[in-house]
PDB file with one MODEL, atoms N, CA, C and O in Angstrom:
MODEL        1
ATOM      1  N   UNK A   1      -6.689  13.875 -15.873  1.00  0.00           N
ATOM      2  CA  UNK A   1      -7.630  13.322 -14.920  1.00  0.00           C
ATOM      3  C   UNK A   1      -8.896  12.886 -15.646  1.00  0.00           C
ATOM      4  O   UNK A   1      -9.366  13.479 -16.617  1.00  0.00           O
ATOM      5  N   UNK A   2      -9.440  11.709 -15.038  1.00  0.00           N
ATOM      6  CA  UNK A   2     -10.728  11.418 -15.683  1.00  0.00           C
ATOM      7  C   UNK A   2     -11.883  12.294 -15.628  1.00  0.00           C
ATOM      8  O   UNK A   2     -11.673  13.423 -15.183  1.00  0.00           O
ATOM      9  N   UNK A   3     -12.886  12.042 -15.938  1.00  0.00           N
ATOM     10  CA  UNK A   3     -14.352  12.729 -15.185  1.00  0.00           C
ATOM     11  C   UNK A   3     -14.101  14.552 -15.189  1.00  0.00           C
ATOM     12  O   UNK A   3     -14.429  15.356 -14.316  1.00  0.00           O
ATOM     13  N   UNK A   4     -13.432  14.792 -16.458  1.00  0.00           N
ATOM     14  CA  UNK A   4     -13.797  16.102 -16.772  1.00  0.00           C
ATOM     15  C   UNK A   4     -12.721  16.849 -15.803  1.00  0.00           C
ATOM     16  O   UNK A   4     -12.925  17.913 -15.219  1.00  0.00           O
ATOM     17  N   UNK A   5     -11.531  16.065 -15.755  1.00  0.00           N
ATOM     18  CA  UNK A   5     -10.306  16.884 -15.270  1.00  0.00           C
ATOM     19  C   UNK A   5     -10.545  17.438 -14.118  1.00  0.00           C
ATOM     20  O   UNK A   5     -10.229  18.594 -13.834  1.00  0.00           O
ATOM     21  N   UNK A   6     -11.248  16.469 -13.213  1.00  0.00           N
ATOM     22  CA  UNK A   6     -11.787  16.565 -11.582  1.00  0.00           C
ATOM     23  C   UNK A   6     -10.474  15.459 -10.783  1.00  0.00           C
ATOM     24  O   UNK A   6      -9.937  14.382 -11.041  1.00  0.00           O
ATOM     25  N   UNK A   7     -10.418  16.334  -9.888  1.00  0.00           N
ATOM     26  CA  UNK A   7      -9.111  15.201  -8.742  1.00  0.00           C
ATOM     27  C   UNK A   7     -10.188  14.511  -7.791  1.00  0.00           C
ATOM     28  O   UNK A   7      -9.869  13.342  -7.572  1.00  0.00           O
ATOM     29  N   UNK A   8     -10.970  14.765  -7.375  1.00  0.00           N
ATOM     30  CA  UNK A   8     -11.816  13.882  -6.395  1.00  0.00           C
ATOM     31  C   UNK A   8     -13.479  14.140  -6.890  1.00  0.00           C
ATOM     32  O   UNK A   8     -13.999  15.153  -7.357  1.00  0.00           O
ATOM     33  N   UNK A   9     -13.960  13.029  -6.635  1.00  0.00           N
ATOM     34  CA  UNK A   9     -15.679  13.175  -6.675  1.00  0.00           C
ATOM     35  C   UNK A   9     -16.196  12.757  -5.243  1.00  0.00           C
ATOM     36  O   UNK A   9     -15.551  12.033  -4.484  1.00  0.00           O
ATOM     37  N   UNK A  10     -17.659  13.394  -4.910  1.00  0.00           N
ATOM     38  CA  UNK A  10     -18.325  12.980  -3.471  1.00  0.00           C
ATOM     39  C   UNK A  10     -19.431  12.373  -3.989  1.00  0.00           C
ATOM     40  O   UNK A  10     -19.714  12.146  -5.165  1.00  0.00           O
ATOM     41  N   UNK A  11     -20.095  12.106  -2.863  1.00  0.00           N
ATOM     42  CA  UNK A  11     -21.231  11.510  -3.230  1.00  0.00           C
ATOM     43  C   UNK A  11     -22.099  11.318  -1.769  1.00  0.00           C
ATOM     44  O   UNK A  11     -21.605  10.635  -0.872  1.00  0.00           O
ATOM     45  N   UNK A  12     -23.087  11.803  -1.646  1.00  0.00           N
ATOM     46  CA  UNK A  12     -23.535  11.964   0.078  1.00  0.00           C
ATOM     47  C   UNK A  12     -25.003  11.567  -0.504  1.00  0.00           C
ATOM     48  O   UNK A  12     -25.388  11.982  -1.597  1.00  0.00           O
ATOM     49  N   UNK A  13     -25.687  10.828   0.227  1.00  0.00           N
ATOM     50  CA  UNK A  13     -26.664  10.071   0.822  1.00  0.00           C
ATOM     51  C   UNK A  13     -27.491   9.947   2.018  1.00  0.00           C
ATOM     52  O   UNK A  13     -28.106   8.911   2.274  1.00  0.00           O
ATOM     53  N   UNK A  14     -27.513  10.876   2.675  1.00  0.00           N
ATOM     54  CA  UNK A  14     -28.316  11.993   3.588  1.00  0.00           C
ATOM     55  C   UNK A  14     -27.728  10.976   5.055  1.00  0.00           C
ATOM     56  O   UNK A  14     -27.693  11.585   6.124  1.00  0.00           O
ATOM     57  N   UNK A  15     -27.271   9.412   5.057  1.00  0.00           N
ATOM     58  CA  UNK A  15     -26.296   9.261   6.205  1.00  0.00           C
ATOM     59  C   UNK A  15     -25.150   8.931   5.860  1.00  0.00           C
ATOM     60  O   UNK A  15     -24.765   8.035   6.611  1.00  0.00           O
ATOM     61  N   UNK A  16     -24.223   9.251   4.931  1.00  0.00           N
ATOM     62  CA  UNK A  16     -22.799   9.136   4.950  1.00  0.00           C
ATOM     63  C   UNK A  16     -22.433  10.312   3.399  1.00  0.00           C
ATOM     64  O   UNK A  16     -23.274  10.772   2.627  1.00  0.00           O
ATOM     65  N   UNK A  17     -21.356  10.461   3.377  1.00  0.00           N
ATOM     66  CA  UNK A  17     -20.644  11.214   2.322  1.00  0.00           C
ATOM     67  C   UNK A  17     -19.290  10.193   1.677  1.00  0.00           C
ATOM     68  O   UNK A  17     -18.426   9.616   2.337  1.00  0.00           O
ATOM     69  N   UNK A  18     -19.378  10.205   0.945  1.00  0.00           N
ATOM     70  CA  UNK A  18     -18.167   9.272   0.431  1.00  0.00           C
ATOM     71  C   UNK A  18     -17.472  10.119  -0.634  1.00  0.00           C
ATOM     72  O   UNK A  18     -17.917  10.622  -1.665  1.00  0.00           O
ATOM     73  N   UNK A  19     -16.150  10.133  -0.043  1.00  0.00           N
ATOM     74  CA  UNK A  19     -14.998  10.553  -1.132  1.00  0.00           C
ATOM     75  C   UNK A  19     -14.057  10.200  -1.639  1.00  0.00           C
ATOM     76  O   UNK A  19     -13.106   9.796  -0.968  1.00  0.00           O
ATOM     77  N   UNK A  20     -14.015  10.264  -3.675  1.00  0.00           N
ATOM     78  CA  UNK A  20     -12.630   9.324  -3.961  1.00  0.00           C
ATOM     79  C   UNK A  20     -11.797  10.213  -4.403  1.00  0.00           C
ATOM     80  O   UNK A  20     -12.299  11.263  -4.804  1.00  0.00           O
ATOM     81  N   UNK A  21     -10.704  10.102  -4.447  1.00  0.00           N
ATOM     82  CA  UNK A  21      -9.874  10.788  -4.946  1.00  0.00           C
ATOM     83  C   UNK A  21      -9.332  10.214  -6.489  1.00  0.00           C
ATOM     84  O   UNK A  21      -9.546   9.061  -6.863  1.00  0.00           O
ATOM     85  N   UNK A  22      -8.698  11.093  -7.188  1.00  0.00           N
ATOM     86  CA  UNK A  22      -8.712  10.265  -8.748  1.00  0.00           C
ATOM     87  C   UNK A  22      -7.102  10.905  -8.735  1.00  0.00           C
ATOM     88  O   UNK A  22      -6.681  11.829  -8.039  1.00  0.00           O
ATOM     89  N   UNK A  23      -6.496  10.229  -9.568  1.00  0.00           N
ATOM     90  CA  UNK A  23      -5.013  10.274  -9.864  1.00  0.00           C
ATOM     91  C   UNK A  23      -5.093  10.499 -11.730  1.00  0.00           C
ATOM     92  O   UNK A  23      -5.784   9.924 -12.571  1.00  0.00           O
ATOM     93  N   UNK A  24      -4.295  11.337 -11.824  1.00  0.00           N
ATOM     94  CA  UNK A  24      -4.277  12.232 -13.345  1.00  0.00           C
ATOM     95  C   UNK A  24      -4.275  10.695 -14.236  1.00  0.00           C
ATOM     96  O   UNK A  24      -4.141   9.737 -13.475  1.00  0.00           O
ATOM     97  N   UNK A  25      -4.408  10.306 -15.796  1.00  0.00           N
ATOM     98  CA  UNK A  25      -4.811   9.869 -16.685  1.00  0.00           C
ATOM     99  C   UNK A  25      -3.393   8.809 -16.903  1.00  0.00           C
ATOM    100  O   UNK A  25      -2.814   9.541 -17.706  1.00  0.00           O
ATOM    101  N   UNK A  26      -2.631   7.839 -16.775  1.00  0.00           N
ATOM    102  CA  UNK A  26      -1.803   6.906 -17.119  1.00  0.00           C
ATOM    103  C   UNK A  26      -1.984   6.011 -18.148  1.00  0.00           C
ATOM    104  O   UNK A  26      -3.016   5.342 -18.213  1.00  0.00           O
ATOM    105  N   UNK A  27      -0.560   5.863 -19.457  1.00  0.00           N
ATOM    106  CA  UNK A  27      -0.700   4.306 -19.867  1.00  0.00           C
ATOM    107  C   UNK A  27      -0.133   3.840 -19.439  1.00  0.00           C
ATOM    108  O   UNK A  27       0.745   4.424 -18.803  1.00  0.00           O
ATOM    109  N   UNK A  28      -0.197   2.484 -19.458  1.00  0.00           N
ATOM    110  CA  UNK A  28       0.860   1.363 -18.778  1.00  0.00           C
ATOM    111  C   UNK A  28       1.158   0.234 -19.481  1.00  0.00           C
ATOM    112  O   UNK A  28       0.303  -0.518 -19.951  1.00  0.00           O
ATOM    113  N   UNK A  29       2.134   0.110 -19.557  1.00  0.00           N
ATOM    114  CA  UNK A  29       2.862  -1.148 -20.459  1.00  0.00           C
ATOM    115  C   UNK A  29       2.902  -2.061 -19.461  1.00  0.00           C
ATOM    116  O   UNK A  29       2.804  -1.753 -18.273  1.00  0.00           O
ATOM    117  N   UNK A  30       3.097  -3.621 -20.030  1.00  0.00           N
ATOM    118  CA  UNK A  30       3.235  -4.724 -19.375  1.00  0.00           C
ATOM    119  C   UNK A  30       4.718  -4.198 -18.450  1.00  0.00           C
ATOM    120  O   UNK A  30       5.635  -3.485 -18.858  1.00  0.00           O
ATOM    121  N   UNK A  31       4.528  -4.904 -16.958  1.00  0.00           N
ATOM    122  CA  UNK A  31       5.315  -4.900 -16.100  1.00  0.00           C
ATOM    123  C   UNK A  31       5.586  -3.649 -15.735  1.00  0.00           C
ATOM    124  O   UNK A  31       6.578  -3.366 -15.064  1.00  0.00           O
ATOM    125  N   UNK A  32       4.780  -2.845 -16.121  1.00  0.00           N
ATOM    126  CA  UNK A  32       5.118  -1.110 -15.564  1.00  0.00           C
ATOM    127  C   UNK A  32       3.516  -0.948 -14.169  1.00  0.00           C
ATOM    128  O   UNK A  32       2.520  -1.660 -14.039  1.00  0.00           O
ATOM    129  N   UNK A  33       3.874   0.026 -13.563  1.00  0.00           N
ATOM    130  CA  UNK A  33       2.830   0.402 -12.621  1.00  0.00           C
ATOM    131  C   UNK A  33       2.985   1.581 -12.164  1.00  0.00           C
ATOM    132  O   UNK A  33       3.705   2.446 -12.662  1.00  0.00           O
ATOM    133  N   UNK A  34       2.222   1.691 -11.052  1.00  0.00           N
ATOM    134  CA  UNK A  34       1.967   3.434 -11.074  1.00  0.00           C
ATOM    135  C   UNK A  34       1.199   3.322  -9.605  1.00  0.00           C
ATOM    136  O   UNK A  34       0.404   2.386  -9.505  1.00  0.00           O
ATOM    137  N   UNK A  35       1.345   4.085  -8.599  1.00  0.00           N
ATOM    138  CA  UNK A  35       0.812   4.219  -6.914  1.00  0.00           C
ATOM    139  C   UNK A  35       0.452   5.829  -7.199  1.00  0.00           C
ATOM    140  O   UNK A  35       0.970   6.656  -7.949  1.00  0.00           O
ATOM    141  N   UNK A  36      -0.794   5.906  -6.161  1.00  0.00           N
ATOM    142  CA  UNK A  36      -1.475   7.300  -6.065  1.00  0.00           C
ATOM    143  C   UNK A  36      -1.609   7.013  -4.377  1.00  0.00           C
ATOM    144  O   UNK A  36      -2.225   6.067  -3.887  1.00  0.00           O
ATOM    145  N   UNK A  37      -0.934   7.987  -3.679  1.00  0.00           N
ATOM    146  CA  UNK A  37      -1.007   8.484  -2.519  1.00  0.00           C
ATOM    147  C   UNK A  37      -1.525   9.170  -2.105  1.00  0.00           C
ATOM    148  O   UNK A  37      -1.425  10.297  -2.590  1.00  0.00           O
ATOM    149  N   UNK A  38      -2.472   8.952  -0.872  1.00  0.00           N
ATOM    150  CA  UNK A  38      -3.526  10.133  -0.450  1.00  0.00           C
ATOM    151  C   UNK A  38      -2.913  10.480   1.029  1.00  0.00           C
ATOM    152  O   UNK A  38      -2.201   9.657   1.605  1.00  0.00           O
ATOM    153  N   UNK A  39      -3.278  11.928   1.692  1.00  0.00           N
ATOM    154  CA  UNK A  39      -3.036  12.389   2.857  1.00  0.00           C
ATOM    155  C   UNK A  39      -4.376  12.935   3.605  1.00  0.00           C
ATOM    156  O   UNK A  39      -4.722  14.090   3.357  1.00  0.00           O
ATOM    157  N   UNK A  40      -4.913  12.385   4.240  1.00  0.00           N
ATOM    158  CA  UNK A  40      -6.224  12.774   5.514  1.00  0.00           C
ATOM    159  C   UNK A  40      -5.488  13.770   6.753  1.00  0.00           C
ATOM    160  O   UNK A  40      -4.572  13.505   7.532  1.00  0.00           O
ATOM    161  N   UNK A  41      -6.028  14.593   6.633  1.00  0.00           N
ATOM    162  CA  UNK A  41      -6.165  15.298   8.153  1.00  0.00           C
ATOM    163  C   UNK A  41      -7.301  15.545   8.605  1.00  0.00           C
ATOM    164  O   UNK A  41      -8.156  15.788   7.754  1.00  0.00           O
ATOM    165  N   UNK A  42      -7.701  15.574   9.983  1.00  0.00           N
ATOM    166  CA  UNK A  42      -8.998  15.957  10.962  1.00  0.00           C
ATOM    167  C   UNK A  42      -9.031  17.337  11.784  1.00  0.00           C
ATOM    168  O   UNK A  42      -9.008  17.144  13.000  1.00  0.00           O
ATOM    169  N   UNK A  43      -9.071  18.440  11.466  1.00  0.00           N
ATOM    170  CA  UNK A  43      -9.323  19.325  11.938  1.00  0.00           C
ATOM    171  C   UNK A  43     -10.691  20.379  12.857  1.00  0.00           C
ATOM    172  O   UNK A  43     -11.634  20.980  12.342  1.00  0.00           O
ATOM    173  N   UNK A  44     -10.382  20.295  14.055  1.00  0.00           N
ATOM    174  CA  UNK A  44     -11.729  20.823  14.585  1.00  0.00           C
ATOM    175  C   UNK A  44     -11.378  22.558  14.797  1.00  0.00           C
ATOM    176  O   UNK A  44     -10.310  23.146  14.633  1.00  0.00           O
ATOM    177  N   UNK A  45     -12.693  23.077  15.214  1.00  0.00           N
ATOM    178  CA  UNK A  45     -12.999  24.439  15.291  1.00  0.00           C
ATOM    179  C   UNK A  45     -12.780  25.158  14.085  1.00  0.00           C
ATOM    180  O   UNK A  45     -12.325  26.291  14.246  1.00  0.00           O
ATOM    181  N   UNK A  46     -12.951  24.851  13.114  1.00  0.00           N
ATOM    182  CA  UNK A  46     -12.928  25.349  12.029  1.00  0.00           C
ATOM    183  C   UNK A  46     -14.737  26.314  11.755  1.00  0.00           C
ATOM    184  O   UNK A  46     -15.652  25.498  11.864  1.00  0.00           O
ATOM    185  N   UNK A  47     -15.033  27.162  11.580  1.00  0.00           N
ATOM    186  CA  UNK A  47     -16.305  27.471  11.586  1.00  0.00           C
ATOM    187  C   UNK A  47     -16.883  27.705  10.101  1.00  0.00           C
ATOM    188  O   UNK A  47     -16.240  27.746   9.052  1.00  0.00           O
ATOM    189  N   UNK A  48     -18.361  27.857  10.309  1.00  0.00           N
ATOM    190  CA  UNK A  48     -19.133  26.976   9.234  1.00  0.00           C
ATOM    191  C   UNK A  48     -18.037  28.578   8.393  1.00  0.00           C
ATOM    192  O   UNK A  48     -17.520  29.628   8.774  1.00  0.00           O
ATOM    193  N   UNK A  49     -18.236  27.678   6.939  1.00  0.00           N
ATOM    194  CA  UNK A  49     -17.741  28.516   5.601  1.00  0.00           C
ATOM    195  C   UNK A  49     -18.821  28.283   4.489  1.00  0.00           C
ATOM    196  O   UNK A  49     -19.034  27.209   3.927  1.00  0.00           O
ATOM    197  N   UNK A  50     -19.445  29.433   4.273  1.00  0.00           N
ATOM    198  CA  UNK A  50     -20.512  29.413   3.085  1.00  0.00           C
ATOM    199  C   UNK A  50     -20.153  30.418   1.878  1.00  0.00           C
ATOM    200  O   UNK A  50     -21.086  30.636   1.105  1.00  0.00           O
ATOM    201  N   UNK A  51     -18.881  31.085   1.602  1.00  0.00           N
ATOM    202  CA  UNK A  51     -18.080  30.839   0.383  1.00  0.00           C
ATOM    203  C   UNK A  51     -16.500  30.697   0.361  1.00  0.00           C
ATOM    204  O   UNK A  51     -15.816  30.371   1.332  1.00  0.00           O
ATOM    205  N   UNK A  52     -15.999  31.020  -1.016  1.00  0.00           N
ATOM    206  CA  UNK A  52     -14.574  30.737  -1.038  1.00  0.00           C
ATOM    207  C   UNK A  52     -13.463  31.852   0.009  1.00  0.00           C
ATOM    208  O   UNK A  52     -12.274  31.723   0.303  1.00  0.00           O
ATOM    209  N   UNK A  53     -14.267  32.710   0.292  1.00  0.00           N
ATOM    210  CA  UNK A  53     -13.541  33.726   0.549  1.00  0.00           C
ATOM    211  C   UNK A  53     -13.300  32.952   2.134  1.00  0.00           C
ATOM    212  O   UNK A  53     -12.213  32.999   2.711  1.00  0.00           O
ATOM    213  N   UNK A  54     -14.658  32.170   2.760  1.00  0.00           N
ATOM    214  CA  UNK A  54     -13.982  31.551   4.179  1.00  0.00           C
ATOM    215  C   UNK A  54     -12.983  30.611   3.938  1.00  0.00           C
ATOM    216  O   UNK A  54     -12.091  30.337   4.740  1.00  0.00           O
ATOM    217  N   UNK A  55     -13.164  30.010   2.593  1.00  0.00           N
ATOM    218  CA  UNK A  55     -12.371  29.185   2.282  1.00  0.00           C
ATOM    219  C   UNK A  55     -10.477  29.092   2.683  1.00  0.00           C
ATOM    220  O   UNK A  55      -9.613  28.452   3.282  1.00  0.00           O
ATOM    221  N   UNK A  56     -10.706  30.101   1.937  1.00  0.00           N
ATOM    222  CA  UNK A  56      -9.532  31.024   2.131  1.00  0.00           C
ATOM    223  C   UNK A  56      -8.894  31.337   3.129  1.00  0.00           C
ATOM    224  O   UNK A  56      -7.680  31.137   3.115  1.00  0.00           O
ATOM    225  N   UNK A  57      -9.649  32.041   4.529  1.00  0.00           N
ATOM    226  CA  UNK A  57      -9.470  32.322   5.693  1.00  0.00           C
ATOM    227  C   UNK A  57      -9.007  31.243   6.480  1.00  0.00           C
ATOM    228  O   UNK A  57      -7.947  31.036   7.070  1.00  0.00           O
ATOM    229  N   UNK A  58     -10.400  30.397   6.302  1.00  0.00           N
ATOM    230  CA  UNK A  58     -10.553  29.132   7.610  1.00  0.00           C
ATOM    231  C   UNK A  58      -9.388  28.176   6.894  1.00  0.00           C
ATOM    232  O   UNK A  58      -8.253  28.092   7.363  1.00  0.00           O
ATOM    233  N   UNK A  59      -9.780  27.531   5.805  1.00  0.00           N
ATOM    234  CA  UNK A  59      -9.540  26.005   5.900  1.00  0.00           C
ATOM    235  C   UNK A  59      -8.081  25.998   4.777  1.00  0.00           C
ATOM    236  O   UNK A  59      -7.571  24.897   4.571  1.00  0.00           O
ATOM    237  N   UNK A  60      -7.698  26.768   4.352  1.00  0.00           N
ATOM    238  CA  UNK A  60      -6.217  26.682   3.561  1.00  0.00           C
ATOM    239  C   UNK A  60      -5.568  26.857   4.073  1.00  0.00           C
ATOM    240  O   UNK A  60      -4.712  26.114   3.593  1.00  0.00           O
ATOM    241  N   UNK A  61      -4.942  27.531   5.169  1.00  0.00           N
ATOM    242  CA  UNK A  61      -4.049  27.650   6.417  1.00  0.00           C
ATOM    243  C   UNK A  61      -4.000  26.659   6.360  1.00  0.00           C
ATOM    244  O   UNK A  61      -3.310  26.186   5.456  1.00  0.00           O
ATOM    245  N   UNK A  62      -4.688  25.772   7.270  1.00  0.00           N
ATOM    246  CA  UNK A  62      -4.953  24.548   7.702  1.00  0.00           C
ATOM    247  C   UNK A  62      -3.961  23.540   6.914  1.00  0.00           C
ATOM    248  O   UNK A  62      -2.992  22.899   7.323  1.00  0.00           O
ATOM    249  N   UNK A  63      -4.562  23.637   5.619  1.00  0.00           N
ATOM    250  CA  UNK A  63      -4.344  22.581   4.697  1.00  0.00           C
ATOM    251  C   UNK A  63      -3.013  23.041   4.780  1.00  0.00           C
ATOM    252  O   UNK A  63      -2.220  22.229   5.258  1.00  0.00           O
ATOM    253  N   UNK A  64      -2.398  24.554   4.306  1.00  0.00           N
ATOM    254  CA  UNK A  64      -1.074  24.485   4.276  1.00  0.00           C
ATOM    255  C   UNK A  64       0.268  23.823   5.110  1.00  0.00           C
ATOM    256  O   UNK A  64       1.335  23.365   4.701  1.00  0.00           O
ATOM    257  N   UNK A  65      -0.391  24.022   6.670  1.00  0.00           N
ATOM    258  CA  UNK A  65       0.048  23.937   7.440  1.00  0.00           C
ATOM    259  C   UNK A  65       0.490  21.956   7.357  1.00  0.00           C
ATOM    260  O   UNK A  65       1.578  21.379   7.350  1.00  0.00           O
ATOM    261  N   UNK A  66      -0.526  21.589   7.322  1.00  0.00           N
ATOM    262  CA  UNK A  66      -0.982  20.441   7.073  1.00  0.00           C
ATOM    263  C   UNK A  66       0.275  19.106   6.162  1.00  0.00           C
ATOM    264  O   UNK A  66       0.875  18.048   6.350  1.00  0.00           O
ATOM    265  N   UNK A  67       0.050  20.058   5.270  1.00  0.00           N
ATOM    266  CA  UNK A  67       0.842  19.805   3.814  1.00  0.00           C
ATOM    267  C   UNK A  67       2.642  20.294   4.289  1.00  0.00           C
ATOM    268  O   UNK A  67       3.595  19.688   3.799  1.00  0.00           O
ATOM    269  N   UNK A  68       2.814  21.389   5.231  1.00  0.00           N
ATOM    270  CA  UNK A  68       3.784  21.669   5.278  1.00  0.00           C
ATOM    271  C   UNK A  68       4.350  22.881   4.155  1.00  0.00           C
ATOM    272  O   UNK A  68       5.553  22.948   3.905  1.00  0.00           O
ATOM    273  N   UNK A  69       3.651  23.543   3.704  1.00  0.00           N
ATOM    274  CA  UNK A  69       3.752  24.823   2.462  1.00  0.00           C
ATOM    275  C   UNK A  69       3.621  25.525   2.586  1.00  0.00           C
ATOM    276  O   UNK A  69       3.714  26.342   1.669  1.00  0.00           O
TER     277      UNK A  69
ENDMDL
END
């Protein structure tokens, strides 16, 4: 992955947050290519989490569930 072996960077601006996602490090030869697929979900009632340990609780379920894992 680029940028110090990070999968996504943010970037928030006190009215929006913007997020990219990054796809691990590729070469590519002529006529070769390569697709990076992303998955969004929207989840409500989730309550505020101010460390990993809510992390854990609240929002990885979620994701698992999400993901199907």
């Amino acid at each position: 992955y680029p940028d110090f072996g990070s999968s996504f960077e943010t970037y928030t601006d006190g009215d929006f947050l913007e997020m990219e996602t990054l796809s691990p490090m590729v070469t590519l030869g002529p006529g070769d290519s390569v697709s990076h697929s992303e998955r969004w979900g929207l989840f409500g009632g989730v309550p505020d989490v101010v460390d990993e340990g809510g992390v854990d609780r609240h929002v990885m379920p979620l994701v698992r569930t999400f993901l199907g894992i």
